[in-house]
N, C-alpha and C positions, 0 to 999 in steps of 0.2 A: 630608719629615716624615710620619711611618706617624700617622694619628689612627683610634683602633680606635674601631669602631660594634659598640657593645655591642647588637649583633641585640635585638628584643622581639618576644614572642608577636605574631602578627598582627592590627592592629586593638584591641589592648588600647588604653587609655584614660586618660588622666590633665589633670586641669583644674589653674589656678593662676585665683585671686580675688583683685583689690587693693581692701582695704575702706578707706572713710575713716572717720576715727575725728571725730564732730562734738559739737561743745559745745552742749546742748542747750535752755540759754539765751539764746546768741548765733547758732545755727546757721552758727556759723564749724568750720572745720578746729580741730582741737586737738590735743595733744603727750600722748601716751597708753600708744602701741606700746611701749617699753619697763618700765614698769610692770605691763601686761596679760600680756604673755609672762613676764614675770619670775614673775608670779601663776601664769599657767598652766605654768609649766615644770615637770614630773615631777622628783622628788628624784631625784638621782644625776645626770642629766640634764643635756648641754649645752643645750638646749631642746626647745620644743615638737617631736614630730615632723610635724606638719601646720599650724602658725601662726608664721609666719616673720616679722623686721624685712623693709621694704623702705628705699628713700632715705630717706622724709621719716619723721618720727616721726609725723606723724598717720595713716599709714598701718599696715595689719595684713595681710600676703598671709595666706590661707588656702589650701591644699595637698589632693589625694585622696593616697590611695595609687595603686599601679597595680590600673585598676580595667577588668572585662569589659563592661560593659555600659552607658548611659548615665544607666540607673535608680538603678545602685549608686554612681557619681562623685556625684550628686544628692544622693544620701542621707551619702556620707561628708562632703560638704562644709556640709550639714546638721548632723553632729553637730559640727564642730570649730567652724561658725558660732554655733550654743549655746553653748558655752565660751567664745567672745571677747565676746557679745555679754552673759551674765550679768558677764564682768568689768567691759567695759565701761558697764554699767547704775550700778555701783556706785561709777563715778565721774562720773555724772552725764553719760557719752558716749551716744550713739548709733552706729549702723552703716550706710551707705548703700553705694550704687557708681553712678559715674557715670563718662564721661573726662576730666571736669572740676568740679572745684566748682564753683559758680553766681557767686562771688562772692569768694572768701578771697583775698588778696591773695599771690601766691607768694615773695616778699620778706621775708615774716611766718615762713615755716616753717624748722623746726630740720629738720637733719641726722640721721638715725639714726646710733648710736655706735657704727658697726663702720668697722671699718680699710679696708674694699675700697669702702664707699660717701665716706669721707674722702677716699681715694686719685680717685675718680671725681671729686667736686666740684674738687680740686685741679688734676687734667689738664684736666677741662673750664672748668671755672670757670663762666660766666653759664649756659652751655647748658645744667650741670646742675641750676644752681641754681633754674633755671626747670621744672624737670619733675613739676609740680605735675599730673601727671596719670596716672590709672589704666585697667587694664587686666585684660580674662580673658585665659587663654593656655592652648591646649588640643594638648595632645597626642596622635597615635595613631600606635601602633609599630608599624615597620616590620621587617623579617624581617633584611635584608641590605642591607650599605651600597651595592652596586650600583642599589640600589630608590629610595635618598633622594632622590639630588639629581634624577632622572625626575622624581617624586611632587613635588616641591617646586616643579620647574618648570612643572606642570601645574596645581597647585593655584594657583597665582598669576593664571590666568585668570579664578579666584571670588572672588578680593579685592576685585571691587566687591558684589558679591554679600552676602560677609560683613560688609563695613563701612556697606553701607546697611539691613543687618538692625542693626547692632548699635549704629548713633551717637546717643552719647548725650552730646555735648560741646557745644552750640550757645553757650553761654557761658562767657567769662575776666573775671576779676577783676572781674564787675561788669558786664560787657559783654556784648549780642550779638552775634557774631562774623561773623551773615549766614551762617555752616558750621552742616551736620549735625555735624559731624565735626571741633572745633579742636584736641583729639589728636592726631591722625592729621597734623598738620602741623607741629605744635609736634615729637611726636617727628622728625621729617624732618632737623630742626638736628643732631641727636645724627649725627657724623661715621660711625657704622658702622649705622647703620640704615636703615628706608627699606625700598624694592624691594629683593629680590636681585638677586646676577647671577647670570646665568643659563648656569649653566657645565656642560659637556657629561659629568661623570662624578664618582667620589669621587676619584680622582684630581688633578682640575681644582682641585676642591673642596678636598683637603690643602694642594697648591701654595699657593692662595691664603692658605689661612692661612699656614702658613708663610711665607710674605712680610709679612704682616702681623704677625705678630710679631717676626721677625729685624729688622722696620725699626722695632718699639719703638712700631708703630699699637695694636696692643692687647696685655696678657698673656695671653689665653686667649680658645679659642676664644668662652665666653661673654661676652664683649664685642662680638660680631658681632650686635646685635639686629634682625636682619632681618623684615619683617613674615610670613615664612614660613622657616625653617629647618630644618638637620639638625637634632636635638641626639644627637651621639653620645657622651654618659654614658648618658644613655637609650635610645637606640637606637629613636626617635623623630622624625615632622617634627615642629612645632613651629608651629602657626597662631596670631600673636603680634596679627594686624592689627585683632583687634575691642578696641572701646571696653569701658570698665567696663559691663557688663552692673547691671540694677539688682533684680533679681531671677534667682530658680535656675528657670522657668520658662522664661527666654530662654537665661541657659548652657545646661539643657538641649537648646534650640531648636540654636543653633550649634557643640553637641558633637556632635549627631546627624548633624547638615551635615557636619562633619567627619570625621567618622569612617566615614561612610556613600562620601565622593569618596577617603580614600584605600584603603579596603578595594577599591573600585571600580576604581582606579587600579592596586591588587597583584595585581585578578584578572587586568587587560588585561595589566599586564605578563608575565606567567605563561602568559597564550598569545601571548608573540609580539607583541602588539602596539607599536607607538613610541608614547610621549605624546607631545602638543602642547607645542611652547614658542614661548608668545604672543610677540608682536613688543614689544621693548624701549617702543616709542612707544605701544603698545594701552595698556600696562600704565599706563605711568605717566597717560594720559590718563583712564583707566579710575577709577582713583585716586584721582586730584583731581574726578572728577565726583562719586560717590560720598559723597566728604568735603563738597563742597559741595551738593550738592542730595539726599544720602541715597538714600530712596525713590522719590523723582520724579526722581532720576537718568537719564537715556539714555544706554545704556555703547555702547562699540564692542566688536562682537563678530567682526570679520573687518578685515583690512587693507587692501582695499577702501573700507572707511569707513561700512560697514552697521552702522544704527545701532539697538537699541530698548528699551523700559522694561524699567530694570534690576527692577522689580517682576515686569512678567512672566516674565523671565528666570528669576529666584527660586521661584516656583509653577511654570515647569515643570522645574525642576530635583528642586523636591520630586516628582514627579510620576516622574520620570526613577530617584529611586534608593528610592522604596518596596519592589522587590523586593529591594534590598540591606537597607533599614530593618526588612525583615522577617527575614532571615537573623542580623541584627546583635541582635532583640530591641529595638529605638529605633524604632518604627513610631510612638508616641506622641508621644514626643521631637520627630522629623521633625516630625508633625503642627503643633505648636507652632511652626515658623516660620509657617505661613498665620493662628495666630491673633495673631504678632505684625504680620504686615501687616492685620490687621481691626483691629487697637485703635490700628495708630502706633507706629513704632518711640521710642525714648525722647526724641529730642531733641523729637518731636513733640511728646510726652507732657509735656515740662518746657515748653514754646516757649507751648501752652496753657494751662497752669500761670499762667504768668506774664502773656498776655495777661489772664488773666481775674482778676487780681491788677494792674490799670494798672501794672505792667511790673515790680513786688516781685519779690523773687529768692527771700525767707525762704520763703515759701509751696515755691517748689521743692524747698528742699531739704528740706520737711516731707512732700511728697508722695513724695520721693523714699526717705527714712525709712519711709516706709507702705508701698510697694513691697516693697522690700525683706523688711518683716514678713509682710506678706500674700501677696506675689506678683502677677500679671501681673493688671491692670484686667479684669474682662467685659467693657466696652465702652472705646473711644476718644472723643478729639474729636473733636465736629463739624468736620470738612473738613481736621483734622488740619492745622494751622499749619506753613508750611515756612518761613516769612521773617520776618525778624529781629523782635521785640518791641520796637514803638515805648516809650523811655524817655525821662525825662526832659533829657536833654542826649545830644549824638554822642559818636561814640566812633571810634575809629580803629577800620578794618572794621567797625565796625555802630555798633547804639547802645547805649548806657547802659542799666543797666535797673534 
């Protein structure tokens, strides 16, 4: 099975935003997405060309075009977030992004009404019906499909990196989960997600699919939702693993990260150099620390079993690719990861929310609303809360809140 990678400009750019759409009376999830698109759809027009359905109806993705820079992704996903957010003003919605609602119960949500997400809930059945959770997904194009699956498998080293910059999930249905990160594990259920494998060419890379289809596991390659992938419509890897981001301050932050390790990635390859492909057991261990302890994570960073904070990992990394941030024009961008380690990544951000609210959830998702309009806090909590918010009653993995 030939699958063509439609090559992209080097280092170009593109973000995907999964917004929840919130009733702003009850700060519950609410059923919106189809009316809002339908408003916003240009006459003649199949729809929006930047404001997409996802699964749930309380969901809106917003879309760049393919963009150079990570100023320009910022600003285009700016203007398409105006248009969903004046529709959604005028029915009494709100806009936030997190990996999780705070509290909506996922049992409560409707199905968007296209035929490939019907077709999902039907194959999957509970595990879809449960995927009550959101996501940024960032793009940066690679030249030749020779280059992907390297780039992909080297990027998989910074998957703790990215998901303790970016978790913002500490709470389900009402729950603290004791996770930075409840996302990142819920998605895990979904049968083609998860880590990749880490397979040695585009070659490796076709076979597998094609097996995967000819045995009726998925129809398209888009169905492989791996936390790092090719996508060769795009001719793009595909860094799938960060949480809803809650502001364009932090996508900025981890488009810059991104775009800055695979350009980084095309230059080594292009002299010669072999990438790294971390050991199956780093990864996944790497992963679940991450998702569970975020920032005060300690990852492994050699097979040996050397261990240390995935925070300082993170600042010297930014540290490590400012001379690429600077070629790339995201030197600012960059910068914005060390100011989301000074305020607290978001779960932090919600975790103290709630403590300082005896364990209320509404408050989160009001602050989370603010975020969003305003952008990334000046300052953080005090001592930045990592462990679960005592509530009112337990809860399976954590408590109640």
């Amino acid at each position: 099975m030939e699958i063509p990678f439609r090559s992209s400009q080097r280092a170009s750019l593109g973000v995907e935003w999964e917004l929840q759409l919130i009733d702003l009376d009850t700060r519950e999830l609410a059923p919106g997405a189809t009316e809002i698109l339908e408003q916003l759809r240009p006459e003649g027009a199949e729809e929006h060309p930047k404001a997409k359905h996802e699964l749930l109806q309380s969901t809106v993705e917003i879309i760049t075009g393919v963009c150079t820079t990570v100023a320009e992704a910022k600003a285009d996903l700016a203007g398409t977030l105006a248009e969903v957010a004046a529709a959604a003003q005028q029915r009494n919605l709100g806009l936030m992004c997190a990996g999780t609602h705070p509290f909506t119960d996922w049992q409560s949500q409707l199905i968007s009404p296209k035929e490939r997400y019907l077709e999902l809930v039907e194959r999957m059945q509970w595990m879809a019906r449960r995927m009550q959770i959101f996501g940024v997904h960032v793009h940066v194009g690679v030249r030749a499909p020779e280059k992907a699956v390297p780039i992909v498998n080297a990027l998989c080293q910074y998957i703790p990196h990215f998901l303790a910059l970016s978790s913002s999930s500490p709470f389900w249905v009402g729950c603290d989960t004791g996770l930075a990160s409840s996302r990142a594990k819920i998605f895990e259920g979904m049968p083609t997600a998860g880590l990749p494998y880490q397979l040695a060419d585009w070659a490796e890379f076709e076979q597998y699919m094609e097996t995967l289809i000819s045995t009726k596991s998925i129809e398209s390659v888009r169905e492989v939702w791996w936390d790092v992938r090719p996508h060769p419509d795009f001719g793009t890897v595909e860094l799938r693993i960060c949480d809803g981001l809650p502001t364009l301050d932090e996508i900025g932050a981890v488009a810059a990260l991104a775009q800055c390790l695979v350009e980084q990635f095309d230059t080594q390859l292009d002299r010669g150099y072999i990438l790294p492909t971390p050991a199956s057991w780093v990864l996944q261990e790497n992963k679940w620390r991450a998702a569970r302890y975020g920032l005060d994570a300690d990852i492994v960073v050699d097979e040996k079993g050397t261990v240390r904070p995935v925070r300082q990992a993170i600042i010297d990394l930014v540290e490590e690719l400012r001379p690429t941030a600077k070629r790339l024009d995201c030197e600012a961008e960059l910068a914005d990861v060390l100011r989301v380690l000074d305020v607290g990544a978001s779960y932090q951000r919600q975790r103290a929310v709630a403590a300082a609210s005896d364990g209320a959830l509404q408050p989160v998702v009001d602050s989370l609303l603010a975020e969003l309009r305003d952008g990334l806090p000046a300052t953080g909590p005090v001592g930045r809360p990592t462990e679960p918010t005592p509530g009112p009653g337990d809860c399976a993995g954590g408590h109640a809140a």
